[in-house]
C-alpha positions in Angstrom: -36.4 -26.5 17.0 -34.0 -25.2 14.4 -35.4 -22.4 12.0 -34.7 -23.9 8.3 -32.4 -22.8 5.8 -32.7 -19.6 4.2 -33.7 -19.9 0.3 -33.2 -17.8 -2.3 -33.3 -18.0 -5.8 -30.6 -16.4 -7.5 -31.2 -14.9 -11.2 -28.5 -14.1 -13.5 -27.5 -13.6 -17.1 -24.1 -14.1 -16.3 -22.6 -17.1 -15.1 -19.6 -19.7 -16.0 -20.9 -22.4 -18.0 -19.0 -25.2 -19.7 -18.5 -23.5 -23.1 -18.1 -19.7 -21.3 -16.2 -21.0 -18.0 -14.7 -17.1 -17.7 -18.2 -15.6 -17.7 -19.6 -14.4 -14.1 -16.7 -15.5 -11.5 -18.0 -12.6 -9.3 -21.8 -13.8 -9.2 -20.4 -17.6 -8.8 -18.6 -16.2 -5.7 -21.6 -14.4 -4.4 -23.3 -18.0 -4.7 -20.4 -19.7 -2.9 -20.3 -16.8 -0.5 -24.0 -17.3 0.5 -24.0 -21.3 0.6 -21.0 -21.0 2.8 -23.1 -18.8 5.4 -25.8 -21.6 5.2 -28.0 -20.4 2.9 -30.1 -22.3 0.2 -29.3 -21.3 -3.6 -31.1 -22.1 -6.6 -29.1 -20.7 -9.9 -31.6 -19.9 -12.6 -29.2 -19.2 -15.2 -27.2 -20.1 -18.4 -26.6 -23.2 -19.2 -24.7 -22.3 -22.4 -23.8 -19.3 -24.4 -24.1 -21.2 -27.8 -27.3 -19.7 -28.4 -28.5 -16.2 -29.0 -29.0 -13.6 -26.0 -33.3 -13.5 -26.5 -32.9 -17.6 -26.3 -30.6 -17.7 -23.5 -33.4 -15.0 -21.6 -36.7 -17.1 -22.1 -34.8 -20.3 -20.9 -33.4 -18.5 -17.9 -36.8 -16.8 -17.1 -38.2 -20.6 -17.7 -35.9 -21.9 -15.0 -37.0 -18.8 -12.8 -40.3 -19.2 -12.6 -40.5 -22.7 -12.7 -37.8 -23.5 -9.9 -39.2 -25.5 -7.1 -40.0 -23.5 -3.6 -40.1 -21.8 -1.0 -37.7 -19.2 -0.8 -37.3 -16.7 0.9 -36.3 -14.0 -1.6 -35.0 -13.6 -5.0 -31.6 -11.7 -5.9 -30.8 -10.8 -9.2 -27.4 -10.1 -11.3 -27.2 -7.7 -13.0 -30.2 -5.2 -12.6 -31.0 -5.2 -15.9 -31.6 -7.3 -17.8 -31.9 -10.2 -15.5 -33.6 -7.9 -13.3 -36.9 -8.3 -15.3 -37.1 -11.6 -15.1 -36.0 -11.2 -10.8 -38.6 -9.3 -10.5 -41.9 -10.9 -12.5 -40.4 -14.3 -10.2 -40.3 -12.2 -7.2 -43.8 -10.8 -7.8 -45.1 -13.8 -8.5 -43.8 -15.8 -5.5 -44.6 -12.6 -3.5 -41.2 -12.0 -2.3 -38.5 -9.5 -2.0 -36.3 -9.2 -4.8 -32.6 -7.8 -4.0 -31.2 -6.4 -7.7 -27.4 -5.9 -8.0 -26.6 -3.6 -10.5 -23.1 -4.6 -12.1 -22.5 -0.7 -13.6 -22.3 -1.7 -17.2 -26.1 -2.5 -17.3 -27.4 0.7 -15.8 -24.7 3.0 -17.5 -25.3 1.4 -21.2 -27.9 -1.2 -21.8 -30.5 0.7 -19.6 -30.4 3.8 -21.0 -30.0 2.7 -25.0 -34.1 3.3 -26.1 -37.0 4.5 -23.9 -37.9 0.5 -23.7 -35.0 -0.1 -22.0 -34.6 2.8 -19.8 -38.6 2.2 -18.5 -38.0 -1.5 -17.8 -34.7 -0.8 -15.5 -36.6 2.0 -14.0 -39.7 -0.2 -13.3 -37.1 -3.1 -11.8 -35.2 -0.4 -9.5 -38.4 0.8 -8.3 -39.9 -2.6 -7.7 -37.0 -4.3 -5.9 -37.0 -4.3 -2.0 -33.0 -3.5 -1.9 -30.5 -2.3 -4.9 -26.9 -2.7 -4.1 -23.9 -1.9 -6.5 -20.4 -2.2 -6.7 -18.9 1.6 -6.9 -20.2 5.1 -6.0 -19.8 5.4 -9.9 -22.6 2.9 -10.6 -24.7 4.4 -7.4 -24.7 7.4 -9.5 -26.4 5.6 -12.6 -28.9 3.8 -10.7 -29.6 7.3 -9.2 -30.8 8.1 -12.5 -33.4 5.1 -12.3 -34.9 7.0 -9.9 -33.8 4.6 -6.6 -30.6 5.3 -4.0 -28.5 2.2 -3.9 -26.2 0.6 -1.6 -22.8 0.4 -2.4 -21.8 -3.3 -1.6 -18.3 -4.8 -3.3 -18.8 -7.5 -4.7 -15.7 -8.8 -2.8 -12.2 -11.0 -3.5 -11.5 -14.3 -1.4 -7.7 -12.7 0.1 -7.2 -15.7 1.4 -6.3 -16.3 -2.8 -5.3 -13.1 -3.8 -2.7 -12.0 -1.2 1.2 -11.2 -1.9 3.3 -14.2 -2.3 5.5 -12.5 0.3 5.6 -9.9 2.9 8.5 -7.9 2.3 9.6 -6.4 -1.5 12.4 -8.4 -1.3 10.8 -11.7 -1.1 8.3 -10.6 -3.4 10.7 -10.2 -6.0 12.3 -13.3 -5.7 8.8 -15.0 -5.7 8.1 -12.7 -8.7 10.9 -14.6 -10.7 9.8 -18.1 -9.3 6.4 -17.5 -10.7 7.7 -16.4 -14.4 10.4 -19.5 -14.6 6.9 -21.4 -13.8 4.9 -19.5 -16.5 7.3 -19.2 -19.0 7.3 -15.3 -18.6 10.7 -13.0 -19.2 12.7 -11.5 -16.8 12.6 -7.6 -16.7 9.6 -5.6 -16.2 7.0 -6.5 -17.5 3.4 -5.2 -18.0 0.0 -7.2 -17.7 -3.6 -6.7 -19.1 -5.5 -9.2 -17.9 -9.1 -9.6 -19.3 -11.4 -9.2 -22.6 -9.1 -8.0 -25.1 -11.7 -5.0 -26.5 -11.9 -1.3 -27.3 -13.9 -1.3 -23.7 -11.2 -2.7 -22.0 -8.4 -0.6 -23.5 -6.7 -3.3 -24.8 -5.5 -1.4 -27.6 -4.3 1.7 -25.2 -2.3 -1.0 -23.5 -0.7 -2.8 -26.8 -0.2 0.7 -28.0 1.8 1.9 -24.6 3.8 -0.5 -23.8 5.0 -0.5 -26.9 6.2 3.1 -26.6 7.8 2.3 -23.2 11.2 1.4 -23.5 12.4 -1.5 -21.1 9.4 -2.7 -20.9 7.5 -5.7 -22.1 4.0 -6.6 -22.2 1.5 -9.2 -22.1 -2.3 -9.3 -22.1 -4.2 -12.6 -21.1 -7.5 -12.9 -22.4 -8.9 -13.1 -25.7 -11.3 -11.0 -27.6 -12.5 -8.9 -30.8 -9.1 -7.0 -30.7 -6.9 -10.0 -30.5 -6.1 -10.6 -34.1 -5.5 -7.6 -35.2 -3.4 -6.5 -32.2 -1.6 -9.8 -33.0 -0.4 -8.0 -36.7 0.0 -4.7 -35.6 1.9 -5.2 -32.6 3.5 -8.5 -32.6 5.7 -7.7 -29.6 3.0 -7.4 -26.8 2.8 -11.2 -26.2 -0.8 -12.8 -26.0 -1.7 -15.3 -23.7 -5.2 -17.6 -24.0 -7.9 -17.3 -21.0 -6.3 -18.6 -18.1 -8.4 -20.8 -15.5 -9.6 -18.4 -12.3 -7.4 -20.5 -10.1 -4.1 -19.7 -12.2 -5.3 -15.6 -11.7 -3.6 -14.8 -8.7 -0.1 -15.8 -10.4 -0.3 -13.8 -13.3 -1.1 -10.8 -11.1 2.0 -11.7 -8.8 4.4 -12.1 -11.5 4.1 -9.1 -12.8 5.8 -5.4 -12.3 2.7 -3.8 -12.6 -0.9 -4.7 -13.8 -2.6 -2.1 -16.4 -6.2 -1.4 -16.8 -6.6 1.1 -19.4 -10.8 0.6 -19.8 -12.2 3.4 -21.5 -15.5 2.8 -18.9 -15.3 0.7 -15.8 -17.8 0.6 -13.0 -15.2 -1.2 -10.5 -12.5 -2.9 -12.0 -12.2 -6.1 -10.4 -8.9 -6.6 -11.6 -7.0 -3.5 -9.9 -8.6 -4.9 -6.9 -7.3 -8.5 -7.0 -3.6 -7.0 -8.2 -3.5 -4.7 -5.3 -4.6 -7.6 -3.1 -1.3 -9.6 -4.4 0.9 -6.6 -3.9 1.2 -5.4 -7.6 1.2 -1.7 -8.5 -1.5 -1.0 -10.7 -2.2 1.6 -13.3 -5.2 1.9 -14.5 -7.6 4.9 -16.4 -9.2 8.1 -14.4 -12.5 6.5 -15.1 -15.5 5.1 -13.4 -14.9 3.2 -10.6 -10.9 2.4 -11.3 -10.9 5.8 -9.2 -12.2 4.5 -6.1 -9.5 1.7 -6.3 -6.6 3.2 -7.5 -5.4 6.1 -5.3 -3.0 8.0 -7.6 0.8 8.0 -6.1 0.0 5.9 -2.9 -1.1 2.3 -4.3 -0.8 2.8 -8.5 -1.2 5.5 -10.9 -3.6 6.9 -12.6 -3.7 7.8 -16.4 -6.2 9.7 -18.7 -7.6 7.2 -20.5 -7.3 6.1 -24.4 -3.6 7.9 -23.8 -1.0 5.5 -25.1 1.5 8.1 -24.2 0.7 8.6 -20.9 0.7 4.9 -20.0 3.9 5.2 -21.6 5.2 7.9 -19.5 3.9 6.2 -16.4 5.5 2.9 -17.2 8.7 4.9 -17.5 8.1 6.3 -13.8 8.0 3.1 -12.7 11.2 1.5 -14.2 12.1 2.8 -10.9 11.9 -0.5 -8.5 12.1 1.8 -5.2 8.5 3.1 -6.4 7.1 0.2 -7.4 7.7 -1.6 -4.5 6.2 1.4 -1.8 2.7 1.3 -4.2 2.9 -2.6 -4.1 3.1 -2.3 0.1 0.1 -0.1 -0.2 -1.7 -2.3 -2.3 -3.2 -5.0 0.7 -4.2 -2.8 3.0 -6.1 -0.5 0.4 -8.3 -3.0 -0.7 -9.1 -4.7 2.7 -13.1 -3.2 3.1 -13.3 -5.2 -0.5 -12.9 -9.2 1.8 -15.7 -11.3 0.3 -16.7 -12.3 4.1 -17.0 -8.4 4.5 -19.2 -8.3 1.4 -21.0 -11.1 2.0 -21.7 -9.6 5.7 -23.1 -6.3 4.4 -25.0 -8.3 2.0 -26.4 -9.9 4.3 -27.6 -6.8 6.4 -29.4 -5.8 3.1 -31.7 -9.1 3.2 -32.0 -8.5 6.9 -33.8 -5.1 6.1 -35.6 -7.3 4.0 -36.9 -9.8 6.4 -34.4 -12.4 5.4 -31.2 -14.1 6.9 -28.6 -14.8 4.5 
């Protein structure tokens, strides 16, 4: 007789929703990751951000503790502050709770007030497993007391992969995919996320401006749009793209930037590297784990317009970008999502679960 299906009810705080679709694609791949291995999900999540965050918490611990069993464990994203409510259902169900801290919410939210930093501490010390995404974010959790396990939290490269082998092809598929988008020919810069003081958005706008042959775009929206809109006009501004249309925006350009003043991973220099696309990106956080300066991008000190100037100029030469690009695949291989999902999977085993 077959053993059933694994269950596990997943807890998060962050996850697409009809009016946020852009919010979470990481933990909605960890939940297509896990069904695809055969395993049971229930989402207790979101179902809208429309209302305000203490809201959105009581229906999402509602749906927590109120989802229909068994399962088998409970995994929660991010540590805190969906942790808390991952851990009262996982105490109450008796079962293992496996916390994924995201970086953001150990290094700032858990450490803003004592009330904070005791409620993260009390989840990291009550969950069976804690995983993270960078050594940078295993050294906040370290703080809470607990030694996590450094687990990405993986790109689908079957999606994000070059759109040809050699740098040749590459650039002819480059112009290809900027006829399609309505992009200019010439190199050209991309910031592709939340358009913030977090995300360097302003750094970016600010040195690629400076850079001469260069042009720039950022795709995304957020509190610095408008006024990066007025003060520099030139850096072109594209709306939130769908997930799917991701992988050609990072293909058609010369070189992806992520200037974040903090990042715990940087998801995006992984995906560009993945498609071939030199990347530079800030001397912070996790972005140096990623980017290995001079073999598959560059590295800048970050809030340094200048310097992301002066690196941009270094790469007006094609002869470098193309020997990062080649790097790029092969230096983000370990981050697969079927590894990930493999070594997440030895983290439930530990636990007494298959998933």
């Amino acid at each position: 007789m077959r053993p059933r299906p694994s269950r596990l009810l997943l807890v998060t705080n962050m996850y697409p929703t009809p009016d946020r679709p852009q919010i979470g694609p990481f933990v909605a791949r960890r939940v297509a990751a896990l069904r695809a291995r055969g395993v049971d999900v229930v989402v207790a999540g979101p179902s809208s951000y429309r209302h305000s965050s203490a809201i959105r918490h009581l229906q999402i611990a509602w749906r927590a503790l109120t989802a229909r069993g068994p399962f088998d464990g409970v995994e929660a994203h991010p540590l805190y502050a969906a942790g808390v409510i991952g851990l009262v259902a996982a105490r109450v169900r008796r079962r293992p709770l496996l916390a994924y801290a995201h970086g953001g919410d150990v290094a700032d939210y858990a450490v803003r007030g004592r009330v904070h930093r005791a409620l993260a501490g009390w989840v990291a010390r009550g969950a069976g497993a804690v995983v993270t995404n960078s050594r940078d974010s295993a050294g906040h959790v370290q703080r809470l007391g607990v030694t996590a396990r450094v687990v990405s939290p993986g790109v689908d490269l079957s999606v994000f992969r070059p759109v040809a082998e050699s740098a040749q092809d590459r650039a002819a598929g480059r112009l290809a995919l900027r006829q399609k988008l309505g992009l200019p020919d010439g190199p050209l810069a991309v910031l592709l996320g939340t358009l913030s003081e977090r995300k360097g958005a302003d750094v970016f706008a600010a040195g690629v401006d400076s850079a001469p042959g260069w042009q720039g775009v950022m795709v995304g929206d957020g509190p610095l749009a408008a006024s990066l809109a007025t003060s520099r006009p030139s850096v072109r501004q594209i709306h939130p793209v769908s997930s799917a249309d991701v992988p050609d925006w990072l293909r058609a350009a010369d070189v992806v930037v992520v200037p974040s003043r903090r990042e715990p991973l940087g998801l995006a220099a992984v995906e560009a590297l993945a498609c071939a696309t030199p990347v530079i990106a800030s001397n912070v956080g996790g972005l140096r784990e990623v980017v290995r300066d001079g073999e598959n991008g560059l590295l800048v000190p970050p809030e340094d317009p200048d310097a992301l100037a002066a690196a941009l100029g270094r790469l007006l030469d094609p002869e470098l970008r193309a020997r990062l690009g080649d790097a790029g695949p092969a230096s983000v291989a370990d981050h697969d999502m079927k590894t990930a999902a493999g070594q997440m999977a030895d983290v439930w085993a530990e636990l007494g679960v298959r998933a």
